[in-house]
C-alpha positions in Angstrom: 127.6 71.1 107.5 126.0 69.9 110.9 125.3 73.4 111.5 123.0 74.0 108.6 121.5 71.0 109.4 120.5 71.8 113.1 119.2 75.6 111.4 117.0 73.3 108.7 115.6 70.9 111.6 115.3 74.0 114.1 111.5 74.4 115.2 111.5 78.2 114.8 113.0 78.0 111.5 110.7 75.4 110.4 107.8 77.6 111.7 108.6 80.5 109.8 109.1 78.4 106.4 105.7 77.0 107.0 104.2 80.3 107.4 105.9 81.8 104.5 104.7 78.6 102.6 101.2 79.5 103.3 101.4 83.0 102.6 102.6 82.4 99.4 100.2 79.8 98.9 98.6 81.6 95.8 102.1 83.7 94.3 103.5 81.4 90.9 106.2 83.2 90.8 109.3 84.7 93.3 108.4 82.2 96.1 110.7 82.5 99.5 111.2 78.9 100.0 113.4 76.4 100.7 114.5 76.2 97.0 115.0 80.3 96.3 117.0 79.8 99.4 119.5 77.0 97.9 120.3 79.2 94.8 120.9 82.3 96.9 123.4 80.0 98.8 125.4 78.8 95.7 124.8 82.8 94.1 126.8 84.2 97.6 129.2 81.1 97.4 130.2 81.8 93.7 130.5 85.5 94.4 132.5 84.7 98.2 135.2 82.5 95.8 135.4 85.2 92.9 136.2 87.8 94.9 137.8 86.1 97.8 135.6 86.8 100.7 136.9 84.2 102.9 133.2 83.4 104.5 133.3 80.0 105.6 130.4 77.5 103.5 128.4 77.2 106.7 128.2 80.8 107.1 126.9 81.7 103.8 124.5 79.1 103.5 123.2 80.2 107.1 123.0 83.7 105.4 121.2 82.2 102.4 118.9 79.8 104.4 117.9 83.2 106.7 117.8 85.9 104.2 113.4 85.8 103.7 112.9 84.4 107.4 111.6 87.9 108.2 109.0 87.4 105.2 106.2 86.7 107.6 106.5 89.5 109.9 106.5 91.8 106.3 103.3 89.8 105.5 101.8 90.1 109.2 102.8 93.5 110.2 104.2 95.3 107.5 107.2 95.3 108.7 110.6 94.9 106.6 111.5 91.7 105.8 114.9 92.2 106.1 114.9 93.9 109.2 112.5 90.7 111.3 114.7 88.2 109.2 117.8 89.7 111.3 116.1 89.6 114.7 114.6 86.2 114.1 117.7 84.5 112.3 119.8 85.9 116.0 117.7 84.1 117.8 118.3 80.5 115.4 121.5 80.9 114.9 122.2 81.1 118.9 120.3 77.9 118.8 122.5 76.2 116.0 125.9 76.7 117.4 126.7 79.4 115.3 129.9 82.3 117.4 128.9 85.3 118.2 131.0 86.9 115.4 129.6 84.8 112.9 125.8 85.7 113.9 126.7 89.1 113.3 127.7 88.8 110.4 125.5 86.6 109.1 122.6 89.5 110.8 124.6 92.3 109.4 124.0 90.6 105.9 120.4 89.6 106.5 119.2 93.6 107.2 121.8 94.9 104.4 119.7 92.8 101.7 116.4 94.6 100.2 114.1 93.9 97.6 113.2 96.5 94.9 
């Protein structure tokens, strides 16, 4: 999966996880991290064979890996998570070889998830 490797090594990616890491410094539990992002990746890739999605593996864990990316701007500037996480995973995923019909899908996912 050289894709998801170029999103994990990508500077902006790496900026945001760093920032998320240190605004969660003090939370014990529900942290947005590399490791929440791993099980959200095997959660969507159990779900996409059930019910016969047909996303490719890169694509969901790209979804998975971006899903909280907007966390900081929610922390920052109050504003949606899920909203900044699609404008901000656009601009990594352009930068990671990712088509343009995959980003929007992976996007379309990314603004469609919320937190209760």
């Amino acid at each position: 999966m050289n894709r998801i490797d170029k999103i994990i090594d990508n500077s902006l990616y790496r900026d945001y996880m760093d920032k998320i890491r240190n605004a969660e410094n003090n939370r014990k539990f529900c942290l947005h991290g590399f490791s929440h992002a791993l099980d959200v990746a095997r959660i969507i890739y159990i779900i996409n064979l059930e019910e016969n999605l047909g996303f490719h593996k890169d694509v969901i864990y790209a979804m998975a890996l971006l899903h909280d990316i907007g966390r900081v701007e929610e922390y920052e500037n109050g504003i949606s998570h899920h909203e900044a996480g699609a404008i901000i995973a656009r601009d990594i995923l352009a930068q990671c070889d990712f088509t343009d019909e995959e980003i929007d899908a992976i996007c379309e996912a990314i603004s469609n998830h919320k937190s209760y």
